[in-house]
N, C-alpha and C positions, 0 to 999 in steps of 0.2 A: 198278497204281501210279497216283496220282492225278497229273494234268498240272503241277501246281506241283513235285512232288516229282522228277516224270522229267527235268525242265526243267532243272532243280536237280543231278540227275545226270549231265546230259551237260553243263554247265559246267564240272562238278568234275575228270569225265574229259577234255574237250580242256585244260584247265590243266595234266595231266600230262608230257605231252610237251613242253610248253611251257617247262616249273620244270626236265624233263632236260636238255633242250635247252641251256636257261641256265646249266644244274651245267657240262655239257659244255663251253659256250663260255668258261669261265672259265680266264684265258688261266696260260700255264704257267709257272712261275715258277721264275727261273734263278740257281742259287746257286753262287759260287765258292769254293772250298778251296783255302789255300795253305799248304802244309805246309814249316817246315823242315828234318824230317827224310826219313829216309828210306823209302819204301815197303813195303820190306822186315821192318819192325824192328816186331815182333808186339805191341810194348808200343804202338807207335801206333796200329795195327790193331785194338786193342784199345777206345782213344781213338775213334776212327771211329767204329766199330762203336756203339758209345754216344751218339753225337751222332746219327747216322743213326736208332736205334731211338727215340731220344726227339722225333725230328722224327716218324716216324709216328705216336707217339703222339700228337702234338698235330696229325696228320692230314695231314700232309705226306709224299710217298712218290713216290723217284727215280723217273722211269721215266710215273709218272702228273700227276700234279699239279705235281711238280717237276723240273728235272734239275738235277744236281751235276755241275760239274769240277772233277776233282783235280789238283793241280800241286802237285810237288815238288822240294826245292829240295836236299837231301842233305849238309844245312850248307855249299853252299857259296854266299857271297855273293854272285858275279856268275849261278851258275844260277837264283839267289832270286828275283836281279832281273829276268832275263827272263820264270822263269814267270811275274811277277806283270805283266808289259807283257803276256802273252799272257792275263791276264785279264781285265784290265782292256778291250781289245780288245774282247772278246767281251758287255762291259755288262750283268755281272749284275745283279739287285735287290740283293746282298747278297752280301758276299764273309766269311771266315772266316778269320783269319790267326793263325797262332803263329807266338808270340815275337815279339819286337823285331825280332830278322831278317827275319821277313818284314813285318811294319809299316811301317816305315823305309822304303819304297821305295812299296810301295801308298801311303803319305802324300802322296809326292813327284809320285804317277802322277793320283791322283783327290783332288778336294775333294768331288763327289758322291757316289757310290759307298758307300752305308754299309758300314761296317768293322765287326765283331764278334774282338775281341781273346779268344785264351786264353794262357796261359801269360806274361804277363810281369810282373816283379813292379815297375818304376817306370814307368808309364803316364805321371803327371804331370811326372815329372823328364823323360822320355824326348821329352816337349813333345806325347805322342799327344792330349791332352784339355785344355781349360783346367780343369776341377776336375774331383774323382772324383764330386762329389754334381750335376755340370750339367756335362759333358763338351763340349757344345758341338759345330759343325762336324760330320762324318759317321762320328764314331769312337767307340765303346765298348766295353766287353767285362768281362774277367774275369778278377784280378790274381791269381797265386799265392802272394806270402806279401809280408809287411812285411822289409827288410833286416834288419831285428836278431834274425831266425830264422835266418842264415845266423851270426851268433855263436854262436848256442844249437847250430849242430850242432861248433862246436870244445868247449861245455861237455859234450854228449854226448859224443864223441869222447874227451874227455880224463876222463867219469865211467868210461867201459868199459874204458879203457887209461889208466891213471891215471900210467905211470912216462913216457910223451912228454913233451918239456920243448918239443917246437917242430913244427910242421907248416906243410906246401906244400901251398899252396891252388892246384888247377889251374882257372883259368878261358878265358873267350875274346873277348878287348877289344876286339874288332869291337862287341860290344852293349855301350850305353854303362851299363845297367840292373847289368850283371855291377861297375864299377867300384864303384858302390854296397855289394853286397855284398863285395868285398873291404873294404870302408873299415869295416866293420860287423864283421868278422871283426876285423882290423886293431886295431879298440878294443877291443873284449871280449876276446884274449887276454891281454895282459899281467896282467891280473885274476885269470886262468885259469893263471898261471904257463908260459905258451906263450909262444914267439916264432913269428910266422909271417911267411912268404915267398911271395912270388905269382906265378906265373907262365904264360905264354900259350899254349895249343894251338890251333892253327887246324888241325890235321889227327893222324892216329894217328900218325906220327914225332915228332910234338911229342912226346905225351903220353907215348911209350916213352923217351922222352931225359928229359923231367922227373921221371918215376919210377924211371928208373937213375941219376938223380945225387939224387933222396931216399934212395935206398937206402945210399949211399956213407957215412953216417955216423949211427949206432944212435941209437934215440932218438926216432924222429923219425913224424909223421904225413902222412894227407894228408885233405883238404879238398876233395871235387869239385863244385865247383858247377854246377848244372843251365844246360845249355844245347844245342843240336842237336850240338857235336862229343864233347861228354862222351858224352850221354845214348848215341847213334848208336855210338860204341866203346866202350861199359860192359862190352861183355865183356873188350874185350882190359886195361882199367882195373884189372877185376876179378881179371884173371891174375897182370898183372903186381903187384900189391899182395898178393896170393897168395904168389908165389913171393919177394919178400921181404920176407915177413913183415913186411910195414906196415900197421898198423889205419890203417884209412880210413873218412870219412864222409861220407853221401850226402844228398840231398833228397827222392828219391823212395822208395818201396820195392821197386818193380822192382828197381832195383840190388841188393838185399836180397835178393829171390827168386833174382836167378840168381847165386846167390852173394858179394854185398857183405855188409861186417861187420855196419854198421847206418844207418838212415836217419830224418831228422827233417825232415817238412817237409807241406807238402798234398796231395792226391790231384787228379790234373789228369781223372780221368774224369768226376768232382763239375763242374769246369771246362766240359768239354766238354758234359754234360748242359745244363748253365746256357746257355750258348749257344746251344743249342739254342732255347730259350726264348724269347732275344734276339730269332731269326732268325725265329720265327713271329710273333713284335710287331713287328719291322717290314714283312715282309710283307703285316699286318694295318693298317699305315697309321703306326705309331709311328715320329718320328724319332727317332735317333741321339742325337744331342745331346741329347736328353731324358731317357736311359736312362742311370742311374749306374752307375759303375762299380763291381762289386762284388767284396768283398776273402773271403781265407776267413774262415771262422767257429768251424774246429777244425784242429790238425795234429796230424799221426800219427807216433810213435816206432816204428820195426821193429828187429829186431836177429836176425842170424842165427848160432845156437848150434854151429853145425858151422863157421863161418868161426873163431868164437870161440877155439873149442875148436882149429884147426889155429896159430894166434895164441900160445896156452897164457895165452888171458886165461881167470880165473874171472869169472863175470857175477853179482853179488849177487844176491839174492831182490826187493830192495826193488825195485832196478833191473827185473827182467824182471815186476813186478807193472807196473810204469809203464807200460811197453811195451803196445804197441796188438793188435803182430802179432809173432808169436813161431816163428822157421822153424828146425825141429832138422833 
């Protein structure tokens, strides 16, 4: 080897350990999860699972490069609130918050701390951003649907079961995002030849008392709108709207899989994925307030043929052509 060349090689090789050394020292980056539902409930698990695998694809991995803490809040507001003092505490680069619920409080706790939002559908009503296209301050994320998809699931509701004249919308008036879609339901029925009624669960005795006093007079539907205490007791929703025989309509289609009638609304993994995204642009130096907020771009009709069928609704052709996802 000529002495220019060998020279040449032992630069190249002590640069090595140098450029590891530097990968190594690159310090670890700590991101907070604030969930408000429950740990348990396989459909969030699911959500996780998908934000976590899209963050190693874009080269981020608990454990190595990054850690996560999870905090959960189990729909209930005042645990909300403290998990998210205990994140906040802790000073991640970047925290991840669903729903309103947990927002609302991280708002209140950090002005620095950037925020990556999933699941809620009035951001700018909610006061989380000053506009969706320049958010401003340390909050962004990713809205699930416009209010006037929560009408479209009474038009759905009332195309599958056509002889309802009125439905009870169960919502939860702690998030002020949820009053919106009532008011959105609220105008689209009358249109729809429905009268609807609204009413509050903050916990599963609510929603088992609202659905034994729907059940009390024939005729009649119901309306669940997405939020941590629906979403969190969908099964027992599911039962009881089962057992008396009341078509009911949902946002997600989870509700759909483990047996709801039918579901019109976005897919929150699409959400989660997106986040993901977020969370490695600002890790990479992007602020918040720069990053628009972004709305869906398609929703999905489900409808499930065995609910139907215990119902004694027939489901048209046209209709189950419509349909996204179809569960006999």
């Amino acid at each position: 080897m000529k002495r220019r060349e060998f020279i040449a090689a032992l630069g190249s090789a002590a640069a090595w350990p140098l450029a590891a050394r530097a990968q190594q020292n690159e310090p670890t980056r700590r991101l907070g999860v604030l969930m408000a539902s429950t740990e348990n409930d396989s459909e969030v698990r699911n959500d996780v699972a998908a934000f976590t695998q899209k963050l190693r694809d874009l080269g981020w991995k608990d454990g190595e490069n990054i850690h996560i803490d999870y905090r959960w809040g189990a729909a209930d507001p005042a645990r909300i609130r403290s998990e998210a003092a205990e994140l906040v505490a802790l000073k991640p680069d970047v925290i991840v918050a669903e729903t309103a619920l947990t927002v609302a409080p991280l708002r209140q706790m950090t002005s620095t701390i950037p925020i990556v939002f999933v699941r809620i559908s009035d951001p700018l009503g909610g006061g989380f951003v000053a506009s969706l296209a320049k958010p401003g301050g340390n909050i962004t994320g990713f809205a699930s649907f416009e209010f006037s998809v929560t009408g479209k699931m009474v038009e759905v509701l009332k195309q599958i079961a056509p002889t309802i004249d009125r439905v009870t919308v169960i919502y939860h008036a702690v998030q002020k995002p949820q009053a919106g879609m009532w008011q959105a339901i609220e105008k689209a029925a009358p249109s729809l030849g429905v009268q609807a009624s609204v009413a509050n669960a903050d916990n599963a005795a609510d929603i088992t008392h609202i659905i034994d006093n729907a059940a009390r007079n024939p005729g009649g539907g119901l309306v669940v709108l997405p939020n941590p205490v629906t979403d969190s007791n969908r099964g027992q929703i599911i039962a009881l709207a089962a057992q008396h025989r009341i078509p009911a309509a949902y946002m997600y289609s989870f509700f759909v899989k483990d047996g709801g009638l039918v579901s019109y609304g976005s897919d929150p993994v699409v959400e989660y994925r997106e986040a993901a995204t977020y969370v490695d642009r600002i890790f990479k130096g992007a602020k918040p307030g720069d990053l628009p907020v972004q709305q869906p771009t398609q929703y999905e009709l489900a409808i499930n043929l065995k609910a139907a069928k215990a119902l004694g609704l027939t489901i048209s052709r046209n209709f189950l052509l419509l349909a996204d996802e179809v569960i006999e």
